[in-house]
C-alpha positions as semicolon CSV with decimal commas, in nm:
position;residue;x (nm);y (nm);z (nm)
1;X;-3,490;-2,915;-9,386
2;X;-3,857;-2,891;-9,280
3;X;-3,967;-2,609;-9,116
4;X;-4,057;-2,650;-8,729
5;X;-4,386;-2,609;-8,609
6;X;-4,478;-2,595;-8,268
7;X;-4,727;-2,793;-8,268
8;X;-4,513;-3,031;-8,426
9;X;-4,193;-2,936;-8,243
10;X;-4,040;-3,296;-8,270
11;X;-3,688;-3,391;-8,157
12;X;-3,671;-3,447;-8,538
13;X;-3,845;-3,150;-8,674
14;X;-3,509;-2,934;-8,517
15;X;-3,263;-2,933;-8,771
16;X;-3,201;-3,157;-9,033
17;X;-2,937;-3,412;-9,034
18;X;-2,865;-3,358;-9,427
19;X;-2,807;-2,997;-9,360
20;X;-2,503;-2,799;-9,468
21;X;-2,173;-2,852;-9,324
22;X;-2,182;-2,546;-9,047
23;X;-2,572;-2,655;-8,980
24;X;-2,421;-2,998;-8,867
25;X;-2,154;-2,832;-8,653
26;X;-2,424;-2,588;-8,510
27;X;-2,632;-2,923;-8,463
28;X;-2,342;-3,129;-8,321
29;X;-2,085;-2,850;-8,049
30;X;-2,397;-2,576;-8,011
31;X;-2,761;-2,672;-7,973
32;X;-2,690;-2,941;-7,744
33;X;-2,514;-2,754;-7,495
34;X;-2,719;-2,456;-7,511
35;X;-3,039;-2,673;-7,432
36;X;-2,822;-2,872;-7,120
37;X;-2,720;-2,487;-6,970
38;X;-3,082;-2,378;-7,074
39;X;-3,174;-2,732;-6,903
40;X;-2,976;-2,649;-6,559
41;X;-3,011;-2,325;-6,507
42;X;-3,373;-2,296;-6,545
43;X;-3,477;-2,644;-6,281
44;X;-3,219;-2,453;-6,018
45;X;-3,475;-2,118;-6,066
46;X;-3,807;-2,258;-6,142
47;X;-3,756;-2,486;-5,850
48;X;-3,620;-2,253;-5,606
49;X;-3,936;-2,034;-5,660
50;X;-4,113;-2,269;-5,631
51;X;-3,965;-2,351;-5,301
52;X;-4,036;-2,079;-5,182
53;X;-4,391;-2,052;-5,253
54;X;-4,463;-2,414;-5,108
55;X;-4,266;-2,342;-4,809
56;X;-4,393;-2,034;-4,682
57;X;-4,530;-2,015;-4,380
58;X;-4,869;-1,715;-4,480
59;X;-5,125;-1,878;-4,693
60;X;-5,041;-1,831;-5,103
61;X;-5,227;-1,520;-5,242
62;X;-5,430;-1,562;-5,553
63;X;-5,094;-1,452;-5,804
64;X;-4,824;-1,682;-5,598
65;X;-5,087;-1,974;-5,704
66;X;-5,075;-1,858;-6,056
67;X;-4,670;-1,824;-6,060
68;X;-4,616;-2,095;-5,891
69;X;-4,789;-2,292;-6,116
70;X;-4,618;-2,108;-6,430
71;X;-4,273;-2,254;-6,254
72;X;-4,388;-2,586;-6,253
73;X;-4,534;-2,562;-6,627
74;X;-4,165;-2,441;-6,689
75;X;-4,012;-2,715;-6,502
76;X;-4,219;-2,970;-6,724
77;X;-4,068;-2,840;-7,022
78;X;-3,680;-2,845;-6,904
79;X;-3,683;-3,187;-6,746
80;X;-3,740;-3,355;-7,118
81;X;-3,496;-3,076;-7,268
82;X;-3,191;-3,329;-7,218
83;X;-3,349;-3,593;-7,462
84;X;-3,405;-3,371;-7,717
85;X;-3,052;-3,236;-7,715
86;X;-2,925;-3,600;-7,692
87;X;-3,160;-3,702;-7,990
88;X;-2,963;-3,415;-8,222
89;X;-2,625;-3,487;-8,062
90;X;-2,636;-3,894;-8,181
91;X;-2,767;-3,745;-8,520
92;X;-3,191;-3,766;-8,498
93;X;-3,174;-4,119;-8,386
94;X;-3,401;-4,172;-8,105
95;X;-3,250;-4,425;-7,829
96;X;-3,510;-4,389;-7,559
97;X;-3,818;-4,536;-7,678
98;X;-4,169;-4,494;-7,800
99;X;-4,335;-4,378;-7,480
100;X;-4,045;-4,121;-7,449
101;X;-4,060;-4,016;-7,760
102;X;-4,489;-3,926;-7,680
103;X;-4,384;-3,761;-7,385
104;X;-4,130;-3,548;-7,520
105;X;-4,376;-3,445;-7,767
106;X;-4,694;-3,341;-7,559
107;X;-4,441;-3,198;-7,263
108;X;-4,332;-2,941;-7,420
109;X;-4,726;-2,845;-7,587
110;X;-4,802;-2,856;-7,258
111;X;-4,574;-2,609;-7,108
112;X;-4,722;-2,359;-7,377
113;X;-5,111;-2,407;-7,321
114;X;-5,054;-2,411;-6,937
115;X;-4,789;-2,118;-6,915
116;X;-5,005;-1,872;-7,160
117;X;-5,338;-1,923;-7,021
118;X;-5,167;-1,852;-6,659
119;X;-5,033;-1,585;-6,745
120;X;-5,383;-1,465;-6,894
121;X;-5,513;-1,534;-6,553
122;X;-5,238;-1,328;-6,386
123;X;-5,381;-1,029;-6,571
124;X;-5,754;-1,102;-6,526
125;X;-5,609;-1,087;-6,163
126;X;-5,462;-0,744;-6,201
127;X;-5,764;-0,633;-6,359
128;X;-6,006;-0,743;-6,113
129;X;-5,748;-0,631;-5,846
130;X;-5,691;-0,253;-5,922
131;X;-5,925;-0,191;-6,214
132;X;-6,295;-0,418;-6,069
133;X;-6,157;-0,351;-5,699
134;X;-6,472;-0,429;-5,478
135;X;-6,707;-0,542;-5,733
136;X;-6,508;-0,837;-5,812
137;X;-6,357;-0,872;-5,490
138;X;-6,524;-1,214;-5,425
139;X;-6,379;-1,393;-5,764
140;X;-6,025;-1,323;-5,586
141;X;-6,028;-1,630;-5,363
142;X;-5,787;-1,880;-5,333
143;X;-5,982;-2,132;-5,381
144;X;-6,120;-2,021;-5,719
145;X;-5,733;-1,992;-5,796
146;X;-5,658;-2,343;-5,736
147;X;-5,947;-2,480;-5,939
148;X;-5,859;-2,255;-6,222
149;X;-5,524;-2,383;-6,217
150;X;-5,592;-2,722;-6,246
151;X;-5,858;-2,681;-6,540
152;X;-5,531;-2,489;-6,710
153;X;-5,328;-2,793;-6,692
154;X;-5,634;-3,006;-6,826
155;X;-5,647;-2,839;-7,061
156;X;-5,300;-2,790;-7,166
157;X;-5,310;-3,190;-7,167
158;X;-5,605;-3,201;-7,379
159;X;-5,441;-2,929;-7,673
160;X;-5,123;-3,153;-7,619
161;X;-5,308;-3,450;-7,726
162;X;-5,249;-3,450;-8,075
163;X;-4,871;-3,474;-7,993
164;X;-4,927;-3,773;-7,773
165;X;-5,114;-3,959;-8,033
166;X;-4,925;-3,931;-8,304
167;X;-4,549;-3,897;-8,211
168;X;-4,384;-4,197;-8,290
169;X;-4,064;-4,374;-8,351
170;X;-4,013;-4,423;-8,749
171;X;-3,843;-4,683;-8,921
172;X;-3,569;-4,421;-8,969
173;X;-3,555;-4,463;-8,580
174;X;-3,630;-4,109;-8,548
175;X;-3,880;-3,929;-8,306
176;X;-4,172;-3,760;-8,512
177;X;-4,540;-3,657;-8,550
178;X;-4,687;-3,876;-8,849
179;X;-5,012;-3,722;-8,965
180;X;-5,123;-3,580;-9,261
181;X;-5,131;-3,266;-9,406
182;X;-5,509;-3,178;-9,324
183;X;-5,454;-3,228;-8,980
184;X;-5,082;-3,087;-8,977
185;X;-5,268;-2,750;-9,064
186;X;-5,536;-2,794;-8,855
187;X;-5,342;-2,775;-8,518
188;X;-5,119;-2,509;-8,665
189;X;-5,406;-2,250;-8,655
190;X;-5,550;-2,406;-8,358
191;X;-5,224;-2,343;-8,164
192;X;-5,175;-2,000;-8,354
193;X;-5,600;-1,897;-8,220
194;X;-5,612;-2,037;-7,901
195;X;-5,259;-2,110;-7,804
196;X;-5,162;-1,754;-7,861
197;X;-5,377;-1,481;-8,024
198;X;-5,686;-1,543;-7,777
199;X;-5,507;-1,546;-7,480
200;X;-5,288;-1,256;-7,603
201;X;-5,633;-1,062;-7,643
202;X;-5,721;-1,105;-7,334
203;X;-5,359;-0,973;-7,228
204;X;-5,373;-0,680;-7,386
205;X;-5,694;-0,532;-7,276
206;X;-5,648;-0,622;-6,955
207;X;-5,297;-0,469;-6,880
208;X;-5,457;-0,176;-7,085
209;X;-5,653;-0,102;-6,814
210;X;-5,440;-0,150;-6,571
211;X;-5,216;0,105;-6,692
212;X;-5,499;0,356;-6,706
213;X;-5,661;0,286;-6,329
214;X;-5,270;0,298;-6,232
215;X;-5,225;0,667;-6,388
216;X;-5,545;0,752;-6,223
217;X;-5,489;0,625;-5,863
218;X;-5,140;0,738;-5,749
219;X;-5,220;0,630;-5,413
220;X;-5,407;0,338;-5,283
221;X;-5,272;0,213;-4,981
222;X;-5,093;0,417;-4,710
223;X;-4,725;0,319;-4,877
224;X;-4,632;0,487;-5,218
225;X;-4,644;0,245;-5,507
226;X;-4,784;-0,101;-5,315
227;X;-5,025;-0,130;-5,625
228;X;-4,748;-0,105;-5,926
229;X;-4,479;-0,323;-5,730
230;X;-4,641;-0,640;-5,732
231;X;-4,794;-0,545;-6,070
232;X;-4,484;-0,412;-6,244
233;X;-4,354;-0,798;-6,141
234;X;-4,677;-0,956;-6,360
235;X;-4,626;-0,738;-6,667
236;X;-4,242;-0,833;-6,686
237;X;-4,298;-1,179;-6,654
238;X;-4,608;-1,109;-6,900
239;X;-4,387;-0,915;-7,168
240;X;-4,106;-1,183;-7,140
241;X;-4,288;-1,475;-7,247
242;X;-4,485;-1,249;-7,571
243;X;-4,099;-1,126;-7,646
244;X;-3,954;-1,480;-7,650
245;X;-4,243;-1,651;-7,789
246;X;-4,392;-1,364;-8,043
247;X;-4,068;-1,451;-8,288
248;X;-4,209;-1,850;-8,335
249;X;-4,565;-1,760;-8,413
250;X;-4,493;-1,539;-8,667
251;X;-4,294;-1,758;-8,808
252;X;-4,607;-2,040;-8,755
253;X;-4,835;-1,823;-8,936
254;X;-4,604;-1,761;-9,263
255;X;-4,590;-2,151;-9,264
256;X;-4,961;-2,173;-9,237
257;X;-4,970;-1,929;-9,514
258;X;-4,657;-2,119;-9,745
259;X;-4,864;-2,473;-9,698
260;X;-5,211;-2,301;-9,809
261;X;-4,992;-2,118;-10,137
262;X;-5,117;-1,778;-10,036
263;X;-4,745;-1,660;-9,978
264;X;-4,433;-1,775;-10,198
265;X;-4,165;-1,993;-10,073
266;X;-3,871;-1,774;-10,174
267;X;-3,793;-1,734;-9,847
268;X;-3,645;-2,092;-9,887
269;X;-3,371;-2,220;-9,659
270;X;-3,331;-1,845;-9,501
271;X;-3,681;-1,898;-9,339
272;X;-3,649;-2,285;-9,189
273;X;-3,320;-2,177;-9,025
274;X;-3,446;-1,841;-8,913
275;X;-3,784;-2,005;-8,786
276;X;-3,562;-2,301;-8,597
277;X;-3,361;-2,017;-8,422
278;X;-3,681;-1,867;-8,310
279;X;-3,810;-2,203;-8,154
280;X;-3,468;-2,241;-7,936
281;X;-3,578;-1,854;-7,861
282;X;-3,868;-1,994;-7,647
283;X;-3,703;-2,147;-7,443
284;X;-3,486;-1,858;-7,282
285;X;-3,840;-1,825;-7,107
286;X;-3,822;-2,076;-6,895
287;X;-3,498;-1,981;-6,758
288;X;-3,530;-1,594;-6,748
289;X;-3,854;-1,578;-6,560
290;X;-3,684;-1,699;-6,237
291;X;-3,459;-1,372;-6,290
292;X;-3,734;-1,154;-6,308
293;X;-3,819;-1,200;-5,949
294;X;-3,461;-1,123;-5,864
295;X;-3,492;-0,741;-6,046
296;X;-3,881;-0,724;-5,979
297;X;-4,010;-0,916;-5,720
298;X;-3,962;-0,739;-5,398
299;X;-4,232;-0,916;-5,184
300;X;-4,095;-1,245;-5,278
301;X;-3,754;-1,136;-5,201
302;X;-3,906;-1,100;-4,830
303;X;-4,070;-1,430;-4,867
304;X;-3,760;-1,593;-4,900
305;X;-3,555;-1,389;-4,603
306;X;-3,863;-1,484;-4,405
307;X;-3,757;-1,826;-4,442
308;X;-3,429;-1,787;-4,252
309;X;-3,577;-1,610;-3,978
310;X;-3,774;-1,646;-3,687
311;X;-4,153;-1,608;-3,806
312;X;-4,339;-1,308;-3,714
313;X;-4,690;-1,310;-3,671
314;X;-4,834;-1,018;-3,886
315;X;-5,148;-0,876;-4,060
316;X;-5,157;-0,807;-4,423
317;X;-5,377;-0,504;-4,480
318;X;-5,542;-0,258;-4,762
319;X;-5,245;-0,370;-5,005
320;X;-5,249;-0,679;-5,228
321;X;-4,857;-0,728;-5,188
322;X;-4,862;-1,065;-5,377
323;X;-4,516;-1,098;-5,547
């Protein structure tokens, strides 16, 4: 069994067919369903906020751009879910074509470069929200939102490229990247530097100072707390995805680190199965982050009662109550 990389996350590279006799079970009555409920219950979320968002009748604010488009990068990711789990359940044989096969692939790279860098921007938004207050105030336009958002998904498609190139059906009739070592390695540490550590940088000090300009400034606007509501919202969506995505990259660098023979390999069979159960980890992100506006977002909770009611004209003021 080969261990999974993400940036070779294949509908091959999952499990491996030859495995033991409760891997083939696990592969056969578990993974499949778990990726169909993971597949179901995280459109019906992602879409419904989504919904909301679009349907609104205010103008988005500057962080409902940025979620909104983290749905939708989620969205990507659980429409080709069903393949995949079909692709294990008829035993790694691949029934649905090259083109699918490339798709797969890059969709789910995608999801990753787009979601991260979002939620980056979420916290640069934070930051120049309650920490760069009137000095930035001019970077927090809508507009600048929107074109950010689209140069994320660029370049989500551009990291994802690799995957689009060189997924293809073998003459095992099985769904994989075919390139070489060299270049195997290569996108691993590109997707461990900029696909996670750089953006997770800019995470960190970012929400570090929000913290601090939240313990300084107990009060803001004329209502207790309007600052840390929406923001408490951004750093549980933030912590989420590092929780459910932290486990794979670790797991990404030890490979890195077992292919260049600067760490042993008598982890053995322990680590590829421990490292696949991290990968199906990820995904729980996709379907969890629709819950966290349930318990956290209170403003979007009133976006979506606003919906069933007769709209009221009314004045947003002093307060950037964005989620």
């Amino acid at each position: 069994m080969e261990p999974t990389n993400f940036s070779m996350i294949t509908t091959t590279n999952a499990w491996s067919p030859n495995g033991t006799d409760w891997e083939d079970q696990l592969d056969r009555n578990i993974i499949p369903p778990y990726m169909f409920i993971v597949c179901a219950l995280g459109l019906l979320g992602n879409s419904f906020v989504l919904l909301v968002f679009l349907t609104q009748k205010d103008r988005l604010t500057v962080p409902e751009i940025y979620l909104g488009n983290l749905a939708l990068a989620d969205i990507v990711l659980l429409v080709v879910l069903p393949f995949w789990a079909m692709d294990i359940r008829h035993n790694f044989v691949w029934l649905y074509g090259e083109a699918m096969c490339k798709i797969v692939n890059s969709s789910i790279n995608v999801n990753f470069y787009t979601s991260i860098y979002i939620i980056a921007m979420v916290s640069v938004d934070r930051y120049l929200a309650l920490v760069q207050t009137m000095r930035a105030r001019w970077l927090r336009r809508t507009l600048y939102a929107k074109v950010i958002c689209v140069v994320m998904w660029l370049w989500g498609v551009f990291m994802s490229t690799p995957s689009l190139v060189y997924s293809t059906v073998t003459w095992t009739s099985s769904c994989a990247l075919v390139y070489g070592r060299t270049w195997r390695l290569a996108d691993q540490i590109a997707f461990s530097v900029l696909g996670f550590a750089l953006p997770v940088v800019v995470i960190v000090f970012c929400s570090g100072a929000v913290i601090r300009a939240l313990n300084r400034r107990r009060t803001v606007c004329s209502d207790q707390g309007s600052d840390r509501k929406p923001t408490t919202l951004v750093f549980a969506v933030t912590t989420l995805f590092l929780v459910c995505w932290a486990p794979f990259h670790v797991f990404n660098f030890l490979d890195v680190l077992r292919e260049l023979h600067l760490v042993g390999r008598q982890w053995g069979r322990a680590f590829n199965i421990v490292s696949q159960v991290a990968v199906y980890m990820t995904f729980l992100n996709s379907v969890l982050n629709p819950v966290l506006y349930v318990f956290f977002g209170q403003y979007f909770w009133k976006k979506v009662s606003a919906l069933f009611r007769k709209p009221k004209h009314h004045h947003r003021r002093g307060c950037d109550r964005s989620v």
